[in-house]
DOFIDREN-701952 format. One record per atom (N, C-alpha, C): x, y, z; residue in three letters. Coordinates in steps of 0.001 Angstrom, whole numbers, plus 500000, padded with zeros to 6 digits. Layout:
XYZALA/...
end
This chain:
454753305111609957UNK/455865304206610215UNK/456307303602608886UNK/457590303315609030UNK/458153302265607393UNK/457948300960608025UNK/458213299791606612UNK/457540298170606878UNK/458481297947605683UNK/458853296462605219UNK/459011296078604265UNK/457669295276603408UNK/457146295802602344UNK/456438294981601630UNK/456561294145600320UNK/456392293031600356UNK/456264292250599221UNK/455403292474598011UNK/455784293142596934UNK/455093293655596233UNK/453608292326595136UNK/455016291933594649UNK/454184290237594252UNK/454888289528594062UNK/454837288137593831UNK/455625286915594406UNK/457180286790593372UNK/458006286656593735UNK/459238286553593221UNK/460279286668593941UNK/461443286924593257UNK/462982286794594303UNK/462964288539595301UNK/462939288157596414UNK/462801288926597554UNK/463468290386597089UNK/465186289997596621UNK/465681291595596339UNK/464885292449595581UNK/464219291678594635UNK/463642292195593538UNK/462087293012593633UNK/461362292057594843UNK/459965292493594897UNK/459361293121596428UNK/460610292733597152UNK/460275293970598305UNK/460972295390598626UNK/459645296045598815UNK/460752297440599063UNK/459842297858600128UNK/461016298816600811UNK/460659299945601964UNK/459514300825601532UNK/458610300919602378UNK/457383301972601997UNK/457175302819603282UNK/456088303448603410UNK/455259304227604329UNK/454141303249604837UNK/453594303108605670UNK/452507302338606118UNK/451601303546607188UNK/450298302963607314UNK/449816303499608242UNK/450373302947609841UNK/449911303552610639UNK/449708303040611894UNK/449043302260612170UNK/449470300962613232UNK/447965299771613347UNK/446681300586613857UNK/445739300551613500UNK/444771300816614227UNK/444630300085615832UNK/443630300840616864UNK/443507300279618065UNK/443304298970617823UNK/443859298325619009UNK/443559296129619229UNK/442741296227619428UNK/442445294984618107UNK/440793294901618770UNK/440455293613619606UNK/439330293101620034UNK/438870292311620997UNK/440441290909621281UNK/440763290705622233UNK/441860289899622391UNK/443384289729621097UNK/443202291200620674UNK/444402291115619997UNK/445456292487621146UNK/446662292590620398UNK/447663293278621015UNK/448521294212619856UNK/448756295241620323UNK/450013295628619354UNK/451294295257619542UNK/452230295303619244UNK/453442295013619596UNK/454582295757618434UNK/454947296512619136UNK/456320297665618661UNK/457650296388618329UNK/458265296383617187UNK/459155295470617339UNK/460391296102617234UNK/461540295546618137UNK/462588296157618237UNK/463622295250617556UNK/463260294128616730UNK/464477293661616016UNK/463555292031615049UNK/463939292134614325UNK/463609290753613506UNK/465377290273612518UNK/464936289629611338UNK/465837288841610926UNK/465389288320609453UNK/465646287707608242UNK/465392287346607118UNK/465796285495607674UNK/465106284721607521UNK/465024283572607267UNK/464444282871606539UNK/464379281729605632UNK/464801281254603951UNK/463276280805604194UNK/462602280730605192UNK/461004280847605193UNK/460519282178604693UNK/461158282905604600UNK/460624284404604459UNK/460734284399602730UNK/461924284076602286UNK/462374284356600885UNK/461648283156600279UNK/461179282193601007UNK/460260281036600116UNK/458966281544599883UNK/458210281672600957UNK/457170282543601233UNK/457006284001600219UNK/458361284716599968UNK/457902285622599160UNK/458047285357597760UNK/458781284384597531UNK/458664283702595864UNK/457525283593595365UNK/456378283186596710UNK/455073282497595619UNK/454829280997595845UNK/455842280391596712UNK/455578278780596684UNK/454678278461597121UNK/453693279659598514UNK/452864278931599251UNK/451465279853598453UNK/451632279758597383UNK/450466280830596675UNK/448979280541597381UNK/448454279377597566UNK/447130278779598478UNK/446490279623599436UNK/447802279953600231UNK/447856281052601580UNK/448505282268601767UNK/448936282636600818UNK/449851283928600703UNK/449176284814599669UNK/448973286103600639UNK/447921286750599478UNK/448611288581599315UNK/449519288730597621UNK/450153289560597682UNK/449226291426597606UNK/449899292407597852UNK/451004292630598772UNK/450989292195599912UNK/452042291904600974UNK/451856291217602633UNK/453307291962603234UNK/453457292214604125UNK/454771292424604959UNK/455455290959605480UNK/456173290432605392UNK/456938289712605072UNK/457576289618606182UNK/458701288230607040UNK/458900288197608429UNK/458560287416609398UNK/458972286282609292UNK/458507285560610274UNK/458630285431612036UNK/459923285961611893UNK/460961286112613402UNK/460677287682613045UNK/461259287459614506UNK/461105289095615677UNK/461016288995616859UNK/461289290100617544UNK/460386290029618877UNK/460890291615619116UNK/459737291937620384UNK/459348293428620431UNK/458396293664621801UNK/458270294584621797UNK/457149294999622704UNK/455310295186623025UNK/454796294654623883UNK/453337294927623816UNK/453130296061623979UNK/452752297430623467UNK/452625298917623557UNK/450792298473623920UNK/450057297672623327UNK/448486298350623945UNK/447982296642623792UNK/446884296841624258UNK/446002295638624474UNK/444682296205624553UNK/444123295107623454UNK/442340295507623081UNK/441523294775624324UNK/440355294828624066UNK/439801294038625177UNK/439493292410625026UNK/439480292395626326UNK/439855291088626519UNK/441264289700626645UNK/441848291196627005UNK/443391290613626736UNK/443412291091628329UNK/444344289197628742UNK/444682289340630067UNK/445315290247630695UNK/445523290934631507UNK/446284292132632458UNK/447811291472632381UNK/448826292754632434UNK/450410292428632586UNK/450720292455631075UNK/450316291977629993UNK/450212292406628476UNK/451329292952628443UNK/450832294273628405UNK/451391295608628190UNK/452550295832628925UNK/453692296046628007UNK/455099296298628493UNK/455593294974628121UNK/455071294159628170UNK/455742292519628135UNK/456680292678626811UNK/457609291758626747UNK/458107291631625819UNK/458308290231625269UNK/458087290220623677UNK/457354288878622942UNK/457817288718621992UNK/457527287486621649UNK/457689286637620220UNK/456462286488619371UNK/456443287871618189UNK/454476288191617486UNK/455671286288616532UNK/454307285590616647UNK/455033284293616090UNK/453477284313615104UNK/453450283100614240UNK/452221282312613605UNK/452079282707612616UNK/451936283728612133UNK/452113284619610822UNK/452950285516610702UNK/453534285762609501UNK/454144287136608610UNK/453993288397609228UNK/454905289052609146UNK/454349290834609346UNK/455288291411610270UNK/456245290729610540UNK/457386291402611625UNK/458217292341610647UNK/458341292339609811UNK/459055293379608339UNK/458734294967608819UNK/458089295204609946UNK/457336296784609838UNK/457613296904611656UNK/457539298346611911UNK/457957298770613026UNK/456634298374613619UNK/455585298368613759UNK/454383297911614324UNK/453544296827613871UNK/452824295713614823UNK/451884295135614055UNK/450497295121615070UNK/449475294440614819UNK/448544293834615802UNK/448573292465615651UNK/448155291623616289UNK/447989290309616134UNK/447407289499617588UNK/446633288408617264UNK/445995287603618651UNK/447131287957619678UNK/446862287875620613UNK/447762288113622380UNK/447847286340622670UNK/447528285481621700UNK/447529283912622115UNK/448857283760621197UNK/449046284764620007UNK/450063284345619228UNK/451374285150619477UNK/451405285714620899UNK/452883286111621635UNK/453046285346622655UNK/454633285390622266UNK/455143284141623320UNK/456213285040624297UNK/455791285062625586UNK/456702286058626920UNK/458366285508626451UNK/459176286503626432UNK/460670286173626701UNK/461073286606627541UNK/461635285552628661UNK/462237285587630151UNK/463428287151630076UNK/463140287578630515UNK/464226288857630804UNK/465944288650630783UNK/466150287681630735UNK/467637287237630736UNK/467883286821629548UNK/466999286891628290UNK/467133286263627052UNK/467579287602626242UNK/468226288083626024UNK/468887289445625260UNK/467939289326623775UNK/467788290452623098UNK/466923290492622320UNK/467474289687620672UNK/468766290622620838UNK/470082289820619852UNK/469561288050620038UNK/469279287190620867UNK/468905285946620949UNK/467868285619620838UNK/466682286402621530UNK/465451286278621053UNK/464708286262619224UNK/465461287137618915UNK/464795287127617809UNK/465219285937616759UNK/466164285194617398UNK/466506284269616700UNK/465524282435616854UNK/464560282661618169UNK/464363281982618838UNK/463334281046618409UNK/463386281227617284UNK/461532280578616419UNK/461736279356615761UNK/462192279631614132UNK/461981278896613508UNK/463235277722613519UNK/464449278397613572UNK/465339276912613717UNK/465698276274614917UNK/465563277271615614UNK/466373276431617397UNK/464594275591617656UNK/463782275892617610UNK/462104275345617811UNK/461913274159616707UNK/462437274480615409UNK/462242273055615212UNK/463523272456615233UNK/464850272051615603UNK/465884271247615791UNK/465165270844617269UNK/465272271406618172UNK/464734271130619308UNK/463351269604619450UNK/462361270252618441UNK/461483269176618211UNK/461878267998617219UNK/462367268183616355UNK/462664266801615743UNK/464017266058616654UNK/464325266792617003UNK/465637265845618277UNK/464477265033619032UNK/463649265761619788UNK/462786264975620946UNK/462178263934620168UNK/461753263723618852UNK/460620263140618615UNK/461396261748617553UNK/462369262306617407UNK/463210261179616490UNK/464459260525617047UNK/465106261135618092UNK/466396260727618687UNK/466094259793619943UNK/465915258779620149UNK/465987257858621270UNK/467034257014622033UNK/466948256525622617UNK/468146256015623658UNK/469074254939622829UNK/468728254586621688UNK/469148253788620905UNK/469395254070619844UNK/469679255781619397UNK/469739256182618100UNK/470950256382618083UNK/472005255654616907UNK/473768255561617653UNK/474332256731616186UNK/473839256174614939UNK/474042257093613573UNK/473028257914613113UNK/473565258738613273UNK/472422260026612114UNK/473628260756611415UNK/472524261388610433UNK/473350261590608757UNK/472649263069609215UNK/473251264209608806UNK/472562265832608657UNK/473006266495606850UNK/471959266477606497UNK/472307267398605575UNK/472427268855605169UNK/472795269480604553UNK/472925271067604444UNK/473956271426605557UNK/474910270516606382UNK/475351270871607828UNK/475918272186607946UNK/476333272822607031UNK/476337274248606859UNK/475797275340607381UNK/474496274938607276UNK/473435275991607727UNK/473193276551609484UNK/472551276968609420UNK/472323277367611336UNK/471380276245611589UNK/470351275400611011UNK/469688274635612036UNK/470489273616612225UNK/471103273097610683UNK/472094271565611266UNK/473306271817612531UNK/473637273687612574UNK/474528273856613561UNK/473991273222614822UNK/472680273459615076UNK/472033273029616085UNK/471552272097616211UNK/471344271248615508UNK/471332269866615227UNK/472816269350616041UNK/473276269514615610UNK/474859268829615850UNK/475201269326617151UNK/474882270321617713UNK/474887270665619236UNK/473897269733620254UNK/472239269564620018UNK/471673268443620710UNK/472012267155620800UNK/472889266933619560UNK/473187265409618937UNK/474153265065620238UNK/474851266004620040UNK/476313266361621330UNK/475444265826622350UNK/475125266612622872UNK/474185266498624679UNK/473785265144624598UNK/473570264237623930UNK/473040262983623791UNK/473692261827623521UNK/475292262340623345UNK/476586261487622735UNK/476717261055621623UNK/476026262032620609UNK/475716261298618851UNK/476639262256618043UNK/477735262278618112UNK/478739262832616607UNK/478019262298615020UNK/476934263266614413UNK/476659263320612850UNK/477662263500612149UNK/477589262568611383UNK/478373262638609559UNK/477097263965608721UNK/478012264945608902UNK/477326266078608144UNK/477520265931606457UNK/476823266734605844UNK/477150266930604155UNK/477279268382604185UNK/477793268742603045UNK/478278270497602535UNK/478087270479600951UNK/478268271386600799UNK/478115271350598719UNK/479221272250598719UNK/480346271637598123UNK/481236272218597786UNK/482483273125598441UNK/481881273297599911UNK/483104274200600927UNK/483667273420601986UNK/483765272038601863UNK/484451271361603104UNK/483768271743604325UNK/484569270844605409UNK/484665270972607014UNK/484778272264607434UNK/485496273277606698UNK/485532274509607264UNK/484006275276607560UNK/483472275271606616UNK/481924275723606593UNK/480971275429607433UNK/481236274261608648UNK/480476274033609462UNK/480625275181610963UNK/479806275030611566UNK/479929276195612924UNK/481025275801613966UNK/481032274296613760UNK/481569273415614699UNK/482682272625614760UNK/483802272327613450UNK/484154270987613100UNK/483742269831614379UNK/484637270153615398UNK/484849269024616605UNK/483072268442616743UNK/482094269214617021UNK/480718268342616740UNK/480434267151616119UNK/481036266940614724UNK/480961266390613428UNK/481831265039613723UNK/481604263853613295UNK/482075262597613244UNK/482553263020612219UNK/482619263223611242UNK/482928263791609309UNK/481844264489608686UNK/482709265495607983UNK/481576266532607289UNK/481679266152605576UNK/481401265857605038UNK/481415264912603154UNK/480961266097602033UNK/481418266121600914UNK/481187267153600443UNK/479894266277599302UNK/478854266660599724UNK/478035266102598858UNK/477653265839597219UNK/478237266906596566UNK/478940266987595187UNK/479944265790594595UNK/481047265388595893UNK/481719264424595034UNK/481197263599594572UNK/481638262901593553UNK/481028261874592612UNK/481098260819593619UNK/481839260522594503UNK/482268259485595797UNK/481610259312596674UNK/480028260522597061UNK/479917261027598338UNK/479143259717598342UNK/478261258999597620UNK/477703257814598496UNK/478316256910598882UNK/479662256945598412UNK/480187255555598813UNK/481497255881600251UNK/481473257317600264UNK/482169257794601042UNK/481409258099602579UNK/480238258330602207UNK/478773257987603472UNK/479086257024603873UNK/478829256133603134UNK/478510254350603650UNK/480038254497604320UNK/481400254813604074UNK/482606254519604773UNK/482215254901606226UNK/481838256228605863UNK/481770256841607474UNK/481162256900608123UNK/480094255584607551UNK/478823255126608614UNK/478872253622608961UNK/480154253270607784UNK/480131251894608313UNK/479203250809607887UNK/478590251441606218UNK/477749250451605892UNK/476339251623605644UNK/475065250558605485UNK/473969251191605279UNK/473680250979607044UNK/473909251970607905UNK/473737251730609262UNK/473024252900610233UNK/472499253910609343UNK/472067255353609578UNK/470776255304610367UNK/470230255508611525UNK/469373255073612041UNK/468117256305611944UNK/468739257652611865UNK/467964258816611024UNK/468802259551610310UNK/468200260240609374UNK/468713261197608219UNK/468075262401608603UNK/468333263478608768UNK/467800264977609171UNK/468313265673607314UNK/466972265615606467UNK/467466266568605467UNK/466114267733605312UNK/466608268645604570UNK/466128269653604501UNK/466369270523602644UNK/467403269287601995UNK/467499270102600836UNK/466654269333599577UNK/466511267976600122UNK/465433267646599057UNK/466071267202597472UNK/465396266838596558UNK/466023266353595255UNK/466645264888595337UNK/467341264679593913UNK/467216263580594156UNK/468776262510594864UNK/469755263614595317UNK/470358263534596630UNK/469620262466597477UNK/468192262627598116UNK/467893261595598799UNK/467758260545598658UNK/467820259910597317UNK/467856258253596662UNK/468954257758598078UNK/469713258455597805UNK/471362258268598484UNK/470761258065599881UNK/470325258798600089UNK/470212258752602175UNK/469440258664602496UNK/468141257561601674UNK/467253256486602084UNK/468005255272601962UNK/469154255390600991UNK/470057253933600921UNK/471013253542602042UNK/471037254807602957UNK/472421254486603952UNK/471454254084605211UNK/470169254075605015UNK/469696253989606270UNK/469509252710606719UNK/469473252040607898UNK/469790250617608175UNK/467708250225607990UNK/467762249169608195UNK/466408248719607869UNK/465708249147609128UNK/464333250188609225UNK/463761250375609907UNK/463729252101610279UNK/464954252349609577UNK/465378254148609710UNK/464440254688609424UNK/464883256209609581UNK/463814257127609203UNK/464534258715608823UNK/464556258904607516UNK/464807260063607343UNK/463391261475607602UNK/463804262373608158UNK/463183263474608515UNK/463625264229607840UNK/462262264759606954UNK/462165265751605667UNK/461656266707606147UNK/462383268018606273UNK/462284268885607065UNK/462133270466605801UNK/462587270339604826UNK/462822271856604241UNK/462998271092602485UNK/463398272235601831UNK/463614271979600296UNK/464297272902599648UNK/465514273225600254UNK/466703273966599749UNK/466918273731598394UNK/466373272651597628UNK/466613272680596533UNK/466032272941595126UNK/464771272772595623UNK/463576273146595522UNK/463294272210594259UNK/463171270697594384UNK/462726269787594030UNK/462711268637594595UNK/461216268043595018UNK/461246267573595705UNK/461777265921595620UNK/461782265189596812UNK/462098263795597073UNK/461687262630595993UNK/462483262363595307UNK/461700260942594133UNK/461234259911595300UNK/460602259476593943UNK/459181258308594579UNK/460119256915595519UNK/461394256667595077UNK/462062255782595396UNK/462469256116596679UNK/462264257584597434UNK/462815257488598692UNK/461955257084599572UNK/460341256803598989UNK/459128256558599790UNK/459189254839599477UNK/459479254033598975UNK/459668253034598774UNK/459426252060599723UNK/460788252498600959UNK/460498251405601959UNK/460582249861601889UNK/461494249882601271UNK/462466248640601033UNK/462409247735602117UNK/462991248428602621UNK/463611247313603735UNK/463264248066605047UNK/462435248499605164UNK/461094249468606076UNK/461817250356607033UNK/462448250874605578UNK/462845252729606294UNK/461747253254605691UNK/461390254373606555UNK/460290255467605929UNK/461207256673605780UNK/459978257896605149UNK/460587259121605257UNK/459249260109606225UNK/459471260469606550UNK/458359261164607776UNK/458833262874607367UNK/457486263874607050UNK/457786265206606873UNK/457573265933607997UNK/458665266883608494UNK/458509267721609950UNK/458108269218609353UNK/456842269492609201UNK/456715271154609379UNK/456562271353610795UNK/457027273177610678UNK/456780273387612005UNK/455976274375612656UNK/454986274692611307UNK/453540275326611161UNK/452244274504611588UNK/452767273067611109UNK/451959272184611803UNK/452235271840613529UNK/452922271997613601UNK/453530271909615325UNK/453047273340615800UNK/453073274199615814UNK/452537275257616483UNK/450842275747616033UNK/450772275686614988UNK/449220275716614720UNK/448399274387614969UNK/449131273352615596UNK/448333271870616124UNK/447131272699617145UNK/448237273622618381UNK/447308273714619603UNK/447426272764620390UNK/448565271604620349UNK/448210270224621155UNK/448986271018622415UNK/450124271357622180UNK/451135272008623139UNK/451097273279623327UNK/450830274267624467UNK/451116275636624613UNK/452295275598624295UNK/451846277525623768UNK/452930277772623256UNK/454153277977624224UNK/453929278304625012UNK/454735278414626772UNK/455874277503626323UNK/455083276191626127UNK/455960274809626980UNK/456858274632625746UNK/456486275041624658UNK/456974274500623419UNK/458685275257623004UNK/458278276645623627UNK/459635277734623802UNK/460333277544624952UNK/459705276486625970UNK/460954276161627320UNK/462071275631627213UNK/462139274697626580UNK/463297274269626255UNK/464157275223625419UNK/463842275617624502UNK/464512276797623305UNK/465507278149624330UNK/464287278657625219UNK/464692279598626361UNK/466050278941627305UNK/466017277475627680UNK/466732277084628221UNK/467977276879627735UNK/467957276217626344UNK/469376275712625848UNK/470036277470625351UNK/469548278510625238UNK/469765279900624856UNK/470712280513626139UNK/469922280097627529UNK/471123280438628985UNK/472084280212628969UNK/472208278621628231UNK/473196277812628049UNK/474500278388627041UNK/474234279094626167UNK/475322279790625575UNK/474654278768624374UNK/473778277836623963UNK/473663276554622906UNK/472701277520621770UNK/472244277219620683UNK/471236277217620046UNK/471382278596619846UNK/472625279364619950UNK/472512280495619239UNK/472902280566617685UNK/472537281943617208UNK/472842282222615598UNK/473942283355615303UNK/474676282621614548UNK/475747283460614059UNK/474916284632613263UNK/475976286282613183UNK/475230287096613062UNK/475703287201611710UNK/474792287771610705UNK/475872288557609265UNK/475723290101609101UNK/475948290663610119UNK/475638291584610951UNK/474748292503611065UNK/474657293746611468UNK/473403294699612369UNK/472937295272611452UNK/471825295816610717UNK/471609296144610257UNK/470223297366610149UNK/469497298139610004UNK/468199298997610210UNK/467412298616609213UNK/465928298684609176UNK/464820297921608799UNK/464962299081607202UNK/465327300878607700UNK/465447301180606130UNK/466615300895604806UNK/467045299880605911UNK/468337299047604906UNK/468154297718604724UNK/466922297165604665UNK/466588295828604219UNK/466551295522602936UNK/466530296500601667UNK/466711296399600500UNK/468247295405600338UNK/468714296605600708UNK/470732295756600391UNK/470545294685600781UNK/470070294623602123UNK/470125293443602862UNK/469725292186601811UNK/468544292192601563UNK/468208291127600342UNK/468979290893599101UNK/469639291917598867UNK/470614291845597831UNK/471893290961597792UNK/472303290674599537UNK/473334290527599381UNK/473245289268600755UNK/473035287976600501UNK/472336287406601514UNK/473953287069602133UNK/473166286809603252UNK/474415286251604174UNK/475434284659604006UNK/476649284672604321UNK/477104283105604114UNK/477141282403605215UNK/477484281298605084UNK/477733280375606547UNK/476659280058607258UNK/475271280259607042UNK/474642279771608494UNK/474097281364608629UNK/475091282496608640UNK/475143283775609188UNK/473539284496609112UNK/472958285201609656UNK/471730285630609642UNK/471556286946609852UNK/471222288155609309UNK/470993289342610002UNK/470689289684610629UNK/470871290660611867UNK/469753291560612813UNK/469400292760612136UNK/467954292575611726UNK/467491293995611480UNK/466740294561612864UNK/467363295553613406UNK/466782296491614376UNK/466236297849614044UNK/465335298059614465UNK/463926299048614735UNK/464449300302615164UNK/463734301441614472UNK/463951302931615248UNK/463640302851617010UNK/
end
């Protein structure tokens, strides 16, 4: 079978290429195989293959966080019905390749009405927008600030915000309101670059009145949107698009805003929540027509080279599909 492998840590176009792989060997004791019929490149994947998480990332690796595919066999000790199911191989790397094995605890069932085109999208951003909505948005949360609003999770961000009656003041770098998935979602979208944008925040919040901040790009941007937050806020540090992290002044806590960090490796490798319950909601708002991903279109796993070459804009995400 072909796989994509990460040769050693650096910029993705550069250090993964298409190879030959063996076949998984038989599952062994409570693991599963699973044939995958489609995955996707997400900016966990291209961080992950830089080298950032060097601690736990041990090169060469197949690369891939999203997917989903089929159970073809089950080792022993794997519950009956397995086989044939169709899943989300989630928890680790390795969806990059037409086959993998992995625990049968670390596939998650997708309801038959979930098209695969949606499934494979179903992990890392709709699962965590989903959880930091529940865990930060309360009956009294009237302003929130989104940064990167550009991207596919703030798209979805700004869709739960909706269901809850909260229009976000989004940020962009440099492409306006057009660049969002949504305009009408958006109370105002701010171009974070202008020399104006903090004082143009505070207009369109009405002051330092921000009751959470959802960022994800990190640097020192956040001085700014620990300052808009009203006393007691809480920005949620979610990612590092920028790839430097938060100055010491956003931990400060002035006037007792915090900043609270959301991984969402720690949320699924907790174990507090099955994994079942944790994808119900995700499965649900997906019926809904909500929490989907724009495509940057179809693509085959022996064309993942280009693919890295030439990343997608807008939010947009690839489908790489399987022989």
């Amino acid at each position: 079978m072909i796989g994509a492998v990460a040769t050693t840590p650096g910029p993705a176009a550069d250090v993964v290429r298409i190879t030959d792989l063996a076949e998984p060997p038989p599952p062994g004791p409570g693991e599963v195989r699973v044939r995958l019929a489609a995955s996707t490149v997400n900016p966990s994947d291209l961080v992950t293959v830089s080298g950032a998480y060097g601690s736990r990332t041990a090169f060469p690796f197949v690369p891939g966080f999203e997917g989903v595919g089929v159970v073809t066999a089950a080792g022993p000790g794997v519950r009956g019905g397995m086989v044939g199911r169709r899943v989300l191989p989630i928890g680790s790397a390795g969806n990059w390749q037409e086959a993998r094995n992995l625990s049968a605890d670390w596939c998650v069932a997708v309801p038959d009405d979930i098209a695969d085109r949606d499934a494979c999208f179903a992990y890392i951003n709709p699962l965590t927008a989903v959880a930091m909505v529940d865990r930060h948005i309360t009956g009294g949360t009237r302003a929130v600030v989104v940064d990167a609003a550009a991207s596919t999770i703030a798209g979805h961000l700004a869709e739960l915000l909706r269901l809850r009656g909260i229009a976000p003041v989004g940020l962009v770098r440099g492409s306006g309101t057009g660049a969002v998935a949504d305009p009408s979602a958006w109370a105002a979208v701010l171009d974070a670059e202008d020399p104006d944008a903090p004082a143009r925040l505070r207009e369109a919040l009405g002051g330092p009145t921000a009751d959470v901040v959802f960022d994800c790009v990190g640097g020192p941007g956040g001085v700014h949107l620990t300052e808009v937050l009203r006393p007691g806020g809480v920005l949620v540090h979610y990612g590092l698009l920028s790839g430097v992290p938060l100055p010491a002044a956003c931990f400060a806590g002035d006037r007792g805003t915090r900043v609270e960090m959301f991984r969402l490796r720690d949320l699924v490798h907790s174990g507090r929540t099955p994994l079942a319950d944790l994808f119900r909601p995700v499965f649900g708002h997906l019926r809904q027509g909500r929490l989907r991903t724009r495509l940057g279109g179809s693509h085959r796993l022996g064309d993942l080279e280009a693919v890295l070459g030439s990343p997608g804009r807008g939010g947009a995400k690839p489908l790489i599909t399987f022989p």
